[in-house]
C-alpha atoms as an extended CHARMM CRD file, in Angstrom:
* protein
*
       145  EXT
         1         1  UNK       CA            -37.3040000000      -65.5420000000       14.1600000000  PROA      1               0.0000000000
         2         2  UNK       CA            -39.7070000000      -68.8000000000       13.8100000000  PROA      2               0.0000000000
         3         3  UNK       CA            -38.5450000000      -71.9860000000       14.7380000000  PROA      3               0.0000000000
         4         4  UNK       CA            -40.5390000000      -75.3660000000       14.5970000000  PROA      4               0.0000000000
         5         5  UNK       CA            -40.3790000000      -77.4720000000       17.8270000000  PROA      5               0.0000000000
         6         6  UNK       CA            -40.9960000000      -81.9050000000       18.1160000000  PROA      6               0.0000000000
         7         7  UNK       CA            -44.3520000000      -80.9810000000       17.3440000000  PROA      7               0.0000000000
         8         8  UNK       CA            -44.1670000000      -79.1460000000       14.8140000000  PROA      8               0.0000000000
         9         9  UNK       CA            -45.9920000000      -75.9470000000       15.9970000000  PROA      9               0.0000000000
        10        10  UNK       CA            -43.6810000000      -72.9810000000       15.0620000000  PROA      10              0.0000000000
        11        11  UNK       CA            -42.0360000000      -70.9100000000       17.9790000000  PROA      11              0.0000000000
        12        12  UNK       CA            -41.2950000000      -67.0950000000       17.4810000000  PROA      12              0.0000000000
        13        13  UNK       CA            -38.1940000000      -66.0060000000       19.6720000000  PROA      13              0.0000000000
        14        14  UNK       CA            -38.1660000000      -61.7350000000       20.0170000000  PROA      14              0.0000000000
        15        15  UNK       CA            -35.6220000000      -59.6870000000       19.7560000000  PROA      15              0.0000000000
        16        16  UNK       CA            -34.2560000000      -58.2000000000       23.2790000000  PROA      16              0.0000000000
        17        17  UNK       CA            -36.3800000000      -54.8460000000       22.6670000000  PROA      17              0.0000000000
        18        18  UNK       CA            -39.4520000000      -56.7380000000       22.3440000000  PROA      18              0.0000000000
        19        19  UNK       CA            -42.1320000000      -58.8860000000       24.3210000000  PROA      19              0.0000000000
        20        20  UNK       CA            -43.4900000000      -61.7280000000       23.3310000000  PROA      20              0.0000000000
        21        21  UNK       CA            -47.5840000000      -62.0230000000       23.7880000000  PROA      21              0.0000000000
        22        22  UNK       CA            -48.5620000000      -65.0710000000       25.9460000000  PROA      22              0.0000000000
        23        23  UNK       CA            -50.4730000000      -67.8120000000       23.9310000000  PROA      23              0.0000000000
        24        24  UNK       CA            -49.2940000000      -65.9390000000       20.1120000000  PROA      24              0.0000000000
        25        25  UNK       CA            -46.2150000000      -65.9670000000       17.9240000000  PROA      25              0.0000000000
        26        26  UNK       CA            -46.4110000000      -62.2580000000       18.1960000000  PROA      26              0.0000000000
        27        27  UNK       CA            -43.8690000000      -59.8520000000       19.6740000000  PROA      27              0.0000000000
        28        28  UNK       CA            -44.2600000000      -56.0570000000       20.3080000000  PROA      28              0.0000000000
        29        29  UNK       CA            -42.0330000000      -53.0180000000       21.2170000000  PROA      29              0.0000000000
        30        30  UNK       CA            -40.9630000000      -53.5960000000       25.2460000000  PROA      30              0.0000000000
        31        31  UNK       CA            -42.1660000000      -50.2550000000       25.8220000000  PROA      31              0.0000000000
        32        32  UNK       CA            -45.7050000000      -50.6450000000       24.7840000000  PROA      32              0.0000000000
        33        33  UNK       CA            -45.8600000000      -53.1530000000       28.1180000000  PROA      33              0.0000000000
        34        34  UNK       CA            -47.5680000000      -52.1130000000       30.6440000000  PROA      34              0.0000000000
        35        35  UNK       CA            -48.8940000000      -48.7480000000       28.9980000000  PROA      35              0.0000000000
        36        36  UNK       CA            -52.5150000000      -49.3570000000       29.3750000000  PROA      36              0.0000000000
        37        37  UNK       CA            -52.9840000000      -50.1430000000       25.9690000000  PROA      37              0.0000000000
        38        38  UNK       CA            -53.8910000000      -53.2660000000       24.5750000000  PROA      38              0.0000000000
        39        39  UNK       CA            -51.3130000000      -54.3040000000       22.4260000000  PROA      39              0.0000000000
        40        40  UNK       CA            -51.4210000000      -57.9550000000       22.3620000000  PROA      40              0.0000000000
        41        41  UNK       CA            -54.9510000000      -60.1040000000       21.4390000000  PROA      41              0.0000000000
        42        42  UNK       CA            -54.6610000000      -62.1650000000       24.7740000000  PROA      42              0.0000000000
        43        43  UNK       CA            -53.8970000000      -58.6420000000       26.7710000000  PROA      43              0.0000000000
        44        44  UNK       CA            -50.5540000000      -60.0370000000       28.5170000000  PROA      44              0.0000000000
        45        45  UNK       CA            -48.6080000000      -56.9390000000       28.0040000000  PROA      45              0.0000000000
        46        46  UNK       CA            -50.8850000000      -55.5830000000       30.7620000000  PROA      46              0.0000000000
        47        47  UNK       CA            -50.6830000000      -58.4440000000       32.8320000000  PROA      47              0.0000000000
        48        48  UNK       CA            -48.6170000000      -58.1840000000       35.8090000000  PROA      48              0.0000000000
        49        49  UNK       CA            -48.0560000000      -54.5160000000       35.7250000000  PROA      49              0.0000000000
        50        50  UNK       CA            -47.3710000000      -52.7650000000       38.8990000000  PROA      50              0.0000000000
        51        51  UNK       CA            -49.5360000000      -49.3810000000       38.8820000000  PROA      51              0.0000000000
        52        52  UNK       CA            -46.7860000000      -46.2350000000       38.1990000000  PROA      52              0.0000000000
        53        53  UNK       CA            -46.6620000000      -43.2170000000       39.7050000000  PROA      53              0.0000000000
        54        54  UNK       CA            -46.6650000000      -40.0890000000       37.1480000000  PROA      54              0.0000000000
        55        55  UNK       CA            -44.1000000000      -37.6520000000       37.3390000000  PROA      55              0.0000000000
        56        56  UNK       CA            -46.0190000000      -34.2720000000       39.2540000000  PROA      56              0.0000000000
        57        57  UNK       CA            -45.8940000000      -32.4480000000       36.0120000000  PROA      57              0.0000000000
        58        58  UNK       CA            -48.3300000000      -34.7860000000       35.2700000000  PROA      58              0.0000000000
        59        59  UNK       CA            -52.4000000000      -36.1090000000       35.4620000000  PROA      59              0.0000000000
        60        60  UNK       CA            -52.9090000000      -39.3980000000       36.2120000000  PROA      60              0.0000000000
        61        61  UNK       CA            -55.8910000000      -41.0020000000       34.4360000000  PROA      61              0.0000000000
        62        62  UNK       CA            -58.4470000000      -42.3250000000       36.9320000000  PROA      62              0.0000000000
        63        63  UNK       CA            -59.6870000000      -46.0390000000       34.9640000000  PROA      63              0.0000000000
        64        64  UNK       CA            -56.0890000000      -46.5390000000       33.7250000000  PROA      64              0.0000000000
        65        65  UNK       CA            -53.3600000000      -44.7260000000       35.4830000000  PROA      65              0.0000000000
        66        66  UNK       CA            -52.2620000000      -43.5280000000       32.3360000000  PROA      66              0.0000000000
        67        67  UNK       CA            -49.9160000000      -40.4490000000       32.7770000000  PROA      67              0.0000000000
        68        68  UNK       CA            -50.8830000000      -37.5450000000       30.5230000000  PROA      68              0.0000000000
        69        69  UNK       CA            -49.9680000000      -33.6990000000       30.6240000000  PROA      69              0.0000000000
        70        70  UNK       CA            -51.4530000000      -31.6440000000       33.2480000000  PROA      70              0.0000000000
        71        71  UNK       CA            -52.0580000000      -28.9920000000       30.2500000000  PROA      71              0.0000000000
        72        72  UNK       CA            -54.3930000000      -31.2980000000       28.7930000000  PROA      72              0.0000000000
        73        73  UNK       CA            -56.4840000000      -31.8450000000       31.9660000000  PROA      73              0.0000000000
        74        74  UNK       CA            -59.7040000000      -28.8900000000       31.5790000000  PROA      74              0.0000000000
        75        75  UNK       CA            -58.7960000000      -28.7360000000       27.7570000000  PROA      75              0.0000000000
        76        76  UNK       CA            -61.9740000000      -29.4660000000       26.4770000000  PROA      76              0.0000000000
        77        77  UNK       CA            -60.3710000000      -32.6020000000       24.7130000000  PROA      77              0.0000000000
        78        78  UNK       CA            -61.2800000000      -35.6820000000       26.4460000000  PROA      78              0.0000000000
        79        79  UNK       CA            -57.2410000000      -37.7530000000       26.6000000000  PROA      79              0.0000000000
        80        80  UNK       CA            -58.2510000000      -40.2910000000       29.1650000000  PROA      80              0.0000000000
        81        81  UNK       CA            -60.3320000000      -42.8030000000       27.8250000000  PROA      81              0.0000000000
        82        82  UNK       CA            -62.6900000000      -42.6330000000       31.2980000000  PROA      82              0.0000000000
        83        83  UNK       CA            -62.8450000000      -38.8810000000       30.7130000000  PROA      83              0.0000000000
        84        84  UNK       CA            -61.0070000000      -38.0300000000       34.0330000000  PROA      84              0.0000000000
        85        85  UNK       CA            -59.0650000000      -35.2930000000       32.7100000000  PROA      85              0.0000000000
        86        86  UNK       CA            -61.8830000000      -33.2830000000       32.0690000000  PROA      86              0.0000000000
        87        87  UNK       CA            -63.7950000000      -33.7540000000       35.3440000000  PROA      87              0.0000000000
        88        88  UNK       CA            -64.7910000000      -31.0890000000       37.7670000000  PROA      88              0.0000000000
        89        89  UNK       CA            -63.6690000000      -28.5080000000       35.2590000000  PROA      89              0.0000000000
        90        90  UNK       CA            -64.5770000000      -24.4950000000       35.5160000000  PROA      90              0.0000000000
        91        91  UNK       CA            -64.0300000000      -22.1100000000       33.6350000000  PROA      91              0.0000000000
        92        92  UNK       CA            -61.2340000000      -20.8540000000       35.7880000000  PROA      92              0.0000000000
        93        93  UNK       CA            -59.1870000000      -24.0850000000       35.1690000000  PROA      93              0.0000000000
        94        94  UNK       CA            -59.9440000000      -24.3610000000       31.4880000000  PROA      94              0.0000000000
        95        95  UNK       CA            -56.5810000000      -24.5130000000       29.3010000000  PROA      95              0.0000000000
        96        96  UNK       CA            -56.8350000000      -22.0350000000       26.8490000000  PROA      96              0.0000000000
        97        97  UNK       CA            -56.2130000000      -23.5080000000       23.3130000000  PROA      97              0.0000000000
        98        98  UNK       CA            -53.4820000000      -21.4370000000       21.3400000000  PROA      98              0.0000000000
        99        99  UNK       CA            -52.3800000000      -22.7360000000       18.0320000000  PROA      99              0.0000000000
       100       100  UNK       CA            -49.0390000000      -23.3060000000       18.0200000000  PROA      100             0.0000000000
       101       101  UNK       CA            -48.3690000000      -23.4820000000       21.8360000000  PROA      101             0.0000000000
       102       102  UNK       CA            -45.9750000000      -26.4520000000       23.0400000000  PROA      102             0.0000000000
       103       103  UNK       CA            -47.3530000000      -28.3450000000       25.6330000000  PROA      103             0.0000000000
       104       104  UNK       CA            -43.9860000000      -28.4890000000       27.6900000000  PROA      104             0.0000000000
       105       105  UNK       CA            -42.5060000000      -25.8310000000       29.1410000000  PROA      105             0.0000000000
       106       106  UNK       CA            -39.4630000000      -25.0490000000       27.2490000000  PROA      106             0.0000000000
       107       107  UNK       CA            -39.2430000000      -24.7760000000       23.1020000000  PROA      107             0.0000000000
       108       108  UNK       CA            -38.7920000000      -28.6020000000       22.6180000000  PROA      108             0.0000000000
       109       109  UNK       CA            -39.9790000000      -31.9380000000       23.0650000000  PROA      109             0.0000000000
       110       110  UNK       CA            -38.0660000000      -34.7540000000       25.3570000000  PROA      110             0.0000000000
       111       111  UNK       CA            -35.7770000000      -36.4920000000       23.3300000000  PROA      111             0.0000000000
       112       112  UNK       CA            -38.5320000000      -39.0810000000       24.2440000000  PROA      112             0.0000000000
       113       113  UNK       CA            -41.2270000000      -37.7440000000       22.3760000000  PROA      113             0.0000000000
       114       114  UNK       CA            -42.5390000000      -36.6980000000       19.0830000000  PROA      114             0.0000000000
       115       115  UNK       CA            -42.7800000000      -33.2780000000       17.7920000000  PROA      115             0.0000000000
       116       116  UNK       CA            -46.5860000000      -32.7940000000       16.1880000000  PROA      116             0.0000000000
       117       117  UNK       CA            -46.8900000000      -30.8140000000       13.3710000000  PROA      117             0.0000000000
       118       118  UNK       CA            -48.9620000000      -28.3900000000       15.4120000000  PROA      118             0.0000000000
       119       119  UNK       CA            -45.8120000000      -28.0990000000       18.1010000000  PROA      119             0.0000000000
       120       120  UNK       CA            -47.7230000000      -30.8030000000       20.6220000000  PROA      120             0.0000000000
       121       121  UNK       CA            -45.0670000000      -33.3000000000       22.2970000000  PROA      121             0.0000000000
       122       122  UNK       CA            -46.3690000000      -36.2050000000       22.2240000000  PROA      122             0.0000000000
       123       123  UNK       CA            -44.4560000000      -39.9670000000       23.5510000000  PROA      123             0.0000000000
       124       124  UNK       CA            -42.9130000000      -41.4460000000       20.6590000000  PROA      124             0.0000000000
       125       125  UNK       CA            -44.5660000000      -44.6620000000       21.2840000000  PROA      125             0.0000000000
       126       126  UNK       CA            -47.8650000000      -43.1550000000       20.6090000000  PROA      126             0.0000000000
       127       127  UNK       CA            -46.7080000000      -42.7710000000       16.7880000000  PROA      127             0.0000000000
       128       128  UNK       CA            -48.6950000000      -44.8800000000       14.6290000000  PROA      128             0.0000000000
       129       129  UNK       CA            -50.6120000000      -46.3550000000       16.7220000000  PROA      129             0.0000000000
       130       130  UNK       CA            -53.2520000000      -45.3190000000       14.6410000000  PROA      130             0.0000000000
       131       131  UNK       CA            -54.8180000000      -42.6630000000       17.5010000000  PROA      131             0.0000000000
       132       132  UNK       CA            -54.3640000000      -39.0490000000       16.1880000000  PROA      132             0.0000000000
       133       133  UNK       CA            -52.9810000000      -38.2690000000       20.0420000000  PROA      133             0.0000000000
       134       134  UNK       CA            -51.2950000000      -34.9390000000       17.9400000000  PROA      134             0.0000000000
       135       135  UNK       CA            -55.0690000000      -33.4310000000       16.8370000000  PROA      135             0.0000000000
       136       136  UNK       CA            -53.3320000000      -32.6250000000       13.2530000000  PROA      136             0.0000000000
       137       137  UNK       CA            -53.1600000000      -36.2840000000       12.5770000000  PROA      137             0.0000000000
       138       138  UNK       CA            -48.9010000000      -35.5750000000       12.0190000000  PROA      138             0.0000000000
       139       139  UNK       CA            -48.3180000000      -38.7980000000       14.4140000000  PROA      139             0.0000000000
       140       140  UNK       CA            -50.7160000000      -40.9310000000       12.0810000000  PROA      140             0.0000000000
       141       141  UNK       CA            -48.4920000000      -39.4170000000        8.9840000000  PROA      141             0.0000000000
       142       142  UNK       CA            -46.7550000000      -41.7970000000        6.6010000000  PROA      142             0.0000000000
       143       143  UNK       CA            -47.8520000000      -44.7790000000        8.6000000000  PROA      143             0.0000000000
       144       144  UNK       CA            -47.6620000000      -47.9860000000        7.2990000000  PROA      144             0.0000000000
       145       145  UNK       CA            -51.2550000000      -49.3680000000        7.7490000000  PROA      145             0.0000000000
């Protein structure tokens, strides 16, 4: 919602689930803060971020910190935008690529995370965000662009 101030420069006001960008009249989902992407022009949903820890089931990213799957780490896929995951790699710690295989153990996704078409759980946060993070391009589907 846009209100004008004495000034008359207009004021944007977010809704409690979203941030407000520093310096724009722009507000984004609260939990793209701090995920190591760039969400806002001026970069202030990375500002001020404490490094987290990833859960032990996971691989944390070397540049970023960003927490992927330890199944994608020696997948021949490179997830990490520095390329960590696929460091020091042999052929005994390759993943072997299986159509249809889930990467979490069980036979479904978190309730916090997006089913691919190709049965890869992906975060829902990573939907439309214009990355095909799936491989089948199924998280890019019916996008608005």
């Amino acid at each position: 919602e846009a209100t004008c101030n004495k000034n008359n420069t207009a004021t944007v006001e977010c809704k409690p689930d979203e941030f407000r960008c520093n310096g724009t009249n722009s507000c984004i989902p609260k939990q793209w803060r701090c995920d190591t992407e760039h969400d806002c022009n001026d970069g202030s949903d990375e500002q001020d971020c404490t490094k987290k820890e990833c859960e032990s089931w996971m691989f944390t990213c070397e540049s970023d910190g960003r927490c992927i799957y330890k199944t994608w780490q020696c997948d021949g896929e490179k997830d990490c935008k520095d390329g960590s995951d696929e460091k020091n790699c042999s052929s005994s710690t390759e993943v072997p690529k299986k159509p249809g295989i889930n990467f979490l153990p069980g036979d479904s996704c978190h309730d916090w995370m997006f089913k691919c078409a190709n049965d890869k759980c992906v975060p829902y946060w990573w939907k439309c965000d214009s990355v095909n993070d799936c491989g089948d391009g199924s998280d890019e589907a019916g996008c608005n662009s």
